[in-house]
C-alpha positions as CSV (number, residue, x, y, z in Angstrom):
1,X,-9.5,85.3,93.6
2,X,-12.3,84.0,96.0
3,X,-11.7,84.3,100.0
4,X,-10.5,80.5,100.3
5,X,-7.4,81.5,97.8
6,X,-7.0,84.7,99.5
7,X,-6.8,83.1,102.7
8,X,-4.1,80.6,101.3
9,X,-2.2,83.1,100.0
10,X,-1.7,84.9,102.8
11,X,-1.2,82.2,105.5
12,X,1.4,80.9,103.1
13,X,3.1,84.4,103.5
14,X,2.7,84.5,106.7
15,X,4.3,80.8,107.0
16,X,7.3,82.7,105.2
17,X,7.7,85.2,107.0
18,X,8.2,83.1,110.3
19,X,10.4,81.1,108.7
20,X,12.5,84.4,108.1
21,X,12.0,85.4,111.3
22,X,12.7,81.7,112.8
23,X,16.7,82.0,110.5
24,X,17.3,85.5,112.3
25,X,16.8,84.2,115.7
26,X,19.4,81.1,114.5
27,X,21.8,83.9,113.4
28,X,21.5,85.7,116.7
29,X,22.1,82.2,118.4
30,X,25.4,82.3,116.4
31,X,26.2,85.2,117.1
32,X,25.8,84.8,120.9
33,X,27.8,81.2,120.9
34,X,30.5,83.4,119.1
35,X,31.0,86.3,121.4
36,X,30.5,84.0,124.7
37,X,33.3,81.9,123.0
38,X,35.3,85.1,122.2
39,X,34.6,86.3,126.2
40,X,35.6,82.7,127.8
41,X,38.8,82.7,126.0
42,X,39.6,85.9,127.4
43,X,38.5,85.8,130.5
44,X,38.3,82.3,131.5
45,X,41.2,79.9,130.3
46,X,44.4,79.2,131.8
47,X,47.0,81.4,130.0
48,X,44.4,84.0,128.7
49,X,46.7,86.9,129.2
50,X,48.8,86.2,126.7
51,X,48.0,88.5,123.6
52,X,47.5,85.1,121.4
53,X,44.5,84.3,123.4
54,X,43.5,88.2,123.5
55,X,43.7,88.5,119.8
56,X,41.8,85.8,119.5
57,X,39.2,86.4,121.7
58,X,38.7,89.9,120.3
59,X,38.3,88.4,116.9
60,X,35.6,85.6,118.0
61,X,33.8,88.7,119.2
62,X,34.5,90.7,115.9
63,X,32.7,88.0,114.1
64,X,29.7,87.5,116.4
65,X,29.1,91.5,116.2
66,X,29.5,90.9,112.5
67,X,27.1,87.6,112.7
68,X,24.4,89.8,114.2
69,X,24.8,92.6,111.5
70,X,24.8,90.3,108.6
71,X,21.7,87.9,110.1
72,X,20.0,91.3,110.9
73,X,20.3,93.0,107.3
74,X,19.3,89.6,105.5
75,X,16.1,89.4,107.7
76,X,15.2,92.6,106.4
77,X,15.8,92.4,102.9
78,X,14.4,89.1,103.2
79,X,11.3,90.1,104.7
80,X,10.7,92.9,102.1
81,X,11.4,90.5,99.4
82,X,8.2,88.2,100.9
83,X,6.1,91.2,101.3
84,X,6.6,91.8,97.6
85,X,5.9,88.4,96.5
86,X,9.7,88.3,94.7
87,X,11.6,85.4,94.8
88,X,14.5,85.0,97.8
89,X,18.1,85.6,96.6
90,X,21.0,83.0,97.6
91,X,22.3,84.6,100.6
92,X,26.4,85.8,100.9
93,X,26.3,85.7,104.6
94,X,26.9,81.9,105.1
95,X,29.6,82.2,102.9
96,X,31.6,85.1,105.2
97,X,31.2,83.4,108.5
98,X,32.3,79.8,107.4
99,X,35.3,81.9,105.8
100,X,35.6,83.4,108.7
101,X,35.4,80.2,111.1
102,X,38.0,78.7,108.8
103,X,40.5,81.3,109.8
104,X,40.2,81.4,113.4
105,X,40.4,77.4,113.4
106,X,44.0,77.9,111.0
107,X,44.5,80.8,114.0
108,X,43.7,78.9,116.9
109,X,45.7,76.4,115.6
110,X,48.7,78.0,115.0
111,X,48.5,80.3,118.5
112,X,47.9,76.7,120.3
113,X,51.5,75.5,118.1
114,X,53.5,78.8,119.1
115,X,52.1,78.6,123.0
116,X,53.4,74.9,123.0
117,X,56.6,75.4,121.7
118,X,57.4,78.6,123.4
């Protein structure tokens, strides 16, 4: 491998790895919007404190602290996997908080439902 390939190689590593690093700092934006969402609800809206919109809130902040983890642990395994020229597995993490965001909408739902009719 001459110095021009060499040099290609690793600037297209390099290019990787800020891409990696680029996805964390989107996970960590996620996992801010979801705790700050998770903190308004408690602290901010009419009627926050009722245990619906405590519950609620605690859970929004559950899932950003779990965000965090999750975004953290795949940057890192990503990362090594770049380093060692392997190929980058299909994350899981997407998967969780989308399931997770599907359940707190059901749950807001239903806690907006029960507020209303109680």
């Amino acid at each position: 491998m001459n110095k021009k390939e060499d040099d290609g190689v690793r600037f297209q590593i390099a290019r990787t790895s800020l891409a990696n690093e680029r996805t964390f700092l989107s996970w960590i934006r996620t996992s801010l919007a979801l705790m700050g969402a998770g903190v308004a609800i408690v602290k901010l809206l009419p009627h926050s404190d009722s245990l619906q919109a405590r519950f609620l809130g605690v859970i929004l902040v559950l899932l950003g602290a779990g965000t965090v983890v999750i975004g953290y642990l795949r940057w890192v395994k990503n990362e090594q996997r770049i380093m060692e020229d392997l190929p980058l597995r299909t994350p899981k993490g997407p998967r969780y908080l989308a399931a997770g965001m599907g359940l707190i909408a059901m749950l807001a739902l239903l806690l907006t439902l029960i507020d209303r009719s109680g």
